[in-house]
VMD Tcl script that draws the C-alpha trace (Angstrom):
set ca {
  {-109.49 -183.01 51.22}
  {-111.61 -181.61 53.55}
  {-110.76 -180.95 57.46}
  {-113.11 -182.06 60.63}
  {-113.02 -180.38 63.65}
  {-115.45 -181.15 66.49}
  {-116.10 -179.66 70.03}
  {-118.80 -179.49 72.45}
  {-117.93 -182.50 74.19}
  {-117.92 -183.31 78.45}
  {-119.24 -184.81 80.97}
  {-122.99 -183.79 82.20}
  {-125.00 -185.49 84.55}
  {-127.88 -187.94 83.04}
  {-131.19 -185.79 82.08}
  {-128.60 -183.09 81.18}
  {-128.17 -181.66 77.49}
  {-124.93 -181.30 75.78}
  {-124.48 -179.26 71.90}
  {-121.76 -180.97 69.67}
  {-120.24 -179.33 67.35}
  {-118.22 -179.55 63.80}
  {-116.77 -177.93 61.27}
  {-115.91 -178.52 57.86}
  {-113.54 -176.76 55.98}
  {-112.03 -177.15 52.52}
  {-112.84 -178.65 49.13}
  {-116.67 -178.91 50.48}
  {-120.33 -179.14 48.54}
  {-122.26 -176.61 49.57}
  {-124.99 -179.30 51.23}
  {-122.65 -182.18 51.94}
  {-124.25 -185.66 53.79}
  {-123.14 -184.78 57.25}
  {-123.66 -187.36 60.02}
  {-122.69 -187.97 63.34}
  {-121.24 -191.03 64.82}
  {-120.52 -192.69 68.52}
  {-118.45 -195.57 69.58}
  {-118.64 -196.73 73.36}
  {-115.51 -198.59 74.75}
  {-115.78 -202.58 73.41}
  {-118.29 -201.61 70.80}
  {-117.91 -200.66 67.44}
  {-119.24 -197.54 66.08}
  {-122.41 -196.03 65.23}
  {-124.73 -193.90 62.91}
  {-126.38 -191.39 65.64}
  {-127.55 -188.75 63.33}
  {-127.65 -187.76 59.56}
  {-128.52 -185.09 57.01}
  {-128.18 -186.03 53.80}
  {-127.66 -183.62 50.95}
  {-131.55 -182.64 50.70}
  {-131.52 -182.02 54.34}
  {-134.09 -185.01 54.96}
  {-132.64 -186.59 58.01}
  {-132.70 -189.86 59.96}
  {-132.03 -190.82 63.65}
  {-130.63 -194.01 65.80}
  {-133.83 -195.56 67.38}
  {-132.47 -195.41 70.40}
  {-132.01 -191.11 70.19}
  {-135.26 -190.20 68.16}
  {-136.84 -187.62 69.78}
  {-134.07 -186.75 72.25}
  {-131.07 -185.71 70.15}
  {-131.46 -182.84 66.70}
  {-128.83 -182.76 63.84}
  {-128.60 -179.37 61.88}
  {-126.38 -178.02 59.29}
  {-125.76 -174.49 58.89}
  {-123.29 -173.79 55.10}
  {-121.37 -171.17 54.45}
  {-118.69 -170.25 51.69}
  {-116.03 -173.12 51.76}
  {-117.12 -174.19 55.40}
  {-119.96 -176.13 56.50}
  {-121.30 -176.47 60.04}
  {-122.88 -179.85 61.74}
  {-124.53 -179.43 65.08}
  {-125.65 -182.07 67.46}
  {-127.99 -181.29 70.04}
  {-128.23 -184.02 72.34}
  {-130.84 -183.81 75.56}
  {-132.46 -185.62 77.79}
  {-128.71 -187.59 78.00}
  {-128.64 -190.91 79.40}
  {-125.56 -192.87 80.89}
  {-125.46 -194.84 78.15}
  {-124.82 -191.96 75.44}
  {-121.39 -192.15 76.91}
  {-119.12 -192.92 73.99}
  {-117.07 -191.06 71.55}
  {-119.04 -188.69 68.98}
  {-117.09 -188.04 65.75}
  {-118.30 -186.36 62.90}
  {-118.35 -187.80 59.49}
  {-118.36 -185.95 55.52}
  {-120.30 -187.91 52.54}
  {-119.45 -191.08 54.51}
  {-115.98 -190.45 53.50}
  {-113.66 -188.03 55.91}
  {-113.71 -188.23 59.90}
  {-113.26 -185.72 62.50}
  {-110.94 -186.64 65.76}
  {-113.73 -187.10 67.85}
  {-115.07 -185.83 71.37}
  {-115.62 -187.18 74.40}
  {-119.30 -187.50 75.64}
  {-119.64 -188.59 79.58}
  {-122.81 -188.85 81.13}
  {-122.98 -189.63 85.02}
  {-125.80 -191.32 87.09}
}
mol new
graphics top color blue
foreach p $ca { graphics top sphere $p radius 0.5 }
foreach p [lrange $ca 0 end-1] q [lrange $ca 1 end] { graphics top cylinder $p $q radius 0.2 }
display resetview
């Protein structure tokens, strides 16, 4: 089972730049597929970032070029970043933080004001 704990979240005004963070912790692969998810109120959620197991990585059209996934691993703990600038109002959701498409963290709270 592995744990998911994320932070980083709050509110920032739009054109501001937030870091998300997570980490991973027990029964882990050293370079897991680590990806980062959002889901706005009445919409269902969404693949913002990933890094799959080769580190390649792949990006939500409508974040290329504004928001950077990275992975830093460690013994029995991995850590996912999310660097998110540039934000816009509607980045405003829920960001959780997601293990070989399998586990989920609890989420955090993006708000970004006008």
């Amino acid at each position: 089972q592995v744990q998911l704990v994320e932070s980083g979240g709050g509110s920032v005004q739009a054109g501001g730049s937030l870091r998300l963070s997570c980490v991973a912790s027990g029964t882990i692969r050293s370079t897991p597929t680590m990806a980062w998810y959002r889901q706005a109120p009445g919409k269902s959620r969404e693949l913002v970032a990933v890094m799959t197991s080769d580190s390649s990585t792949n990006y939500a059209d409508s974040v290329k070029g504004r928001f950077d996934i990275s992975r830093v691993s460690a013994r029995n703990t991995v850590k996912v970043y999310l660097e998110m600038n540039s934000l816009k109002t509607e980045d405003t959701a829920v960001y959780y933080c997601n293990y070989n498409d399998r586990d989920w963290g609890q989420g955090t709270q993006v708000t970004v004001s006008s």
